[in-house]
C-alpha positions as a printed Julia matrix, in Angstrom:
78×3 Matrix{Float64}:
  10.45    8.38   39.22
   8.67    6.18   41.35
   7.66    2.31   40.28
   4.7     0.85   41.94
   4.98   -2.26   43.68
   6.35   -4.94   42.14
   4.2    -8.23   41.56
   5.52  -11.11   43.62
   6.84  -14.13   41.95
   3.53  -16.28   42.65
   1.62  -13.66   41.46
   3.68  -13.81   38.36
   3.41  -17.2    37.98
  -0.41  -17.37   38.21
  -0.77  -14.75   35.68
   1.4   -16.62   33.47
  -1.07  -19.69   34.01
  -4.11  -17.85   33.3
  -2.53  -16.47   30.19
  -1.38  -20.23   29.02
  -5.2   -21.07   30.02
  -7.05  -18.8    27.97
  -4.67  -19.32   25.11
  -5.42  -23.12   25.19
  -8.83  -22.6    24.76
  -8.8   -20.17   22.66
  -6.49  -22.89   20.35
  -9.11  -25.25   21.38
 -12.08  -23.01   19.75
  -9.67  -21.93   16.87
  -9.09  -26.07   16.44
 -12.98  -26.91   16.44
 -13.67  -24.17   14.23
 -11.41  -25.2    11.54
 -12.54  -28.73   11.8
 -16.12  -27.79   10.86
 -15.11  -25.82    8.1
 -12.99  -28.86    6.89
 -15.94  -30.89    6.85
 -18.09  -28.43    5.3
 -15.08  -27.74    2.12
 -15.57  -31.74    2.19
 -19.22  -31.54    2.25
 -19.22  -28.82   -0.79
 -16.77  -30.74   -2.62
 -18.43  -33.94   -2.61
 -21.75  -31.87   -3.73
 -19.84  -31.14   -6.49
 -18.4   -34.47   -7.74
 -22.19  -35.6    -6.84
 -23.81  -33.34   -9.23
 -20.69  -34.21  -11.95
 -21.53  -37.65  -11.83
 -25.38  -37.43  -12.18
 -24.82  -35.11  -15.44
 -22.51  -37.46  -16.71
 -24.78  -40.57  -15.6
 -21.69  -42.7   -13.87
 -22.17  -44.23  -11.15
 -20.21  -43.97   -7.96
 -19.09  -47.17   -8.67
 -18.18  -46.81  -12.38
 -15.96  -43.31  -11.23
 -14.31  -45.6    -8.77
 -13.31  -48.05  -11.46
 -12.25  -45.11  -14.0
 -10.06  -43.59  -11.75
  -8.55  -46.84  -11.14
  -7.96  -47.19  -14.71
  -6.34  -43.65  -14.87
  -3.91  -44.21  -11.55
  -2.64  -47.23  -13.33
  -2.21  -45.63  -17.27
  -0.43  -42.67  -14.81
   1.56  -45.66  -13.38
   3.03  -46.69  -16.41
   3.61  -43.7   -18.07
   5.77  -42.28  -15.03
């Protein structure tokens, strides 16, 4: 059976880059595309503790000091 002609080593090579290119950006866009969905879980999350703490009418401040409080009761119980 006959084999066609076989690539030569630069060509080889220069594949291989493109390859390694296109994979690094492809990481790249994978990379920016989880950051924004990062943010946007952060975004939803501090919706939520937003809306929690105008039903329970705390402030941000007074949460701040509360979980302070609760970090150090954890603290000594541990």
């Amino acid at each position: 059976m006959a084999r066609g002609q076989r690539k030569s080593i630069e060509d080889r090579i220069k594949e291989k880059e493109k390859l390694i290119s296109s994979l690094q950006q492809r990481i790249k866009n994978e990379t920016n595309e989880l950051e924004a969905l990062y943010k946007d879980k952060n975004e939803r999350d501090m919706e939520c503790i937003n809306q929690l703490l105008k039903t329970a009418h705390i402030t941000p401040e007074e949460a701040v000091s509360i979980i302070k409080v609760h970090i150090e009761e954890q603290k000594l119980v541990s």
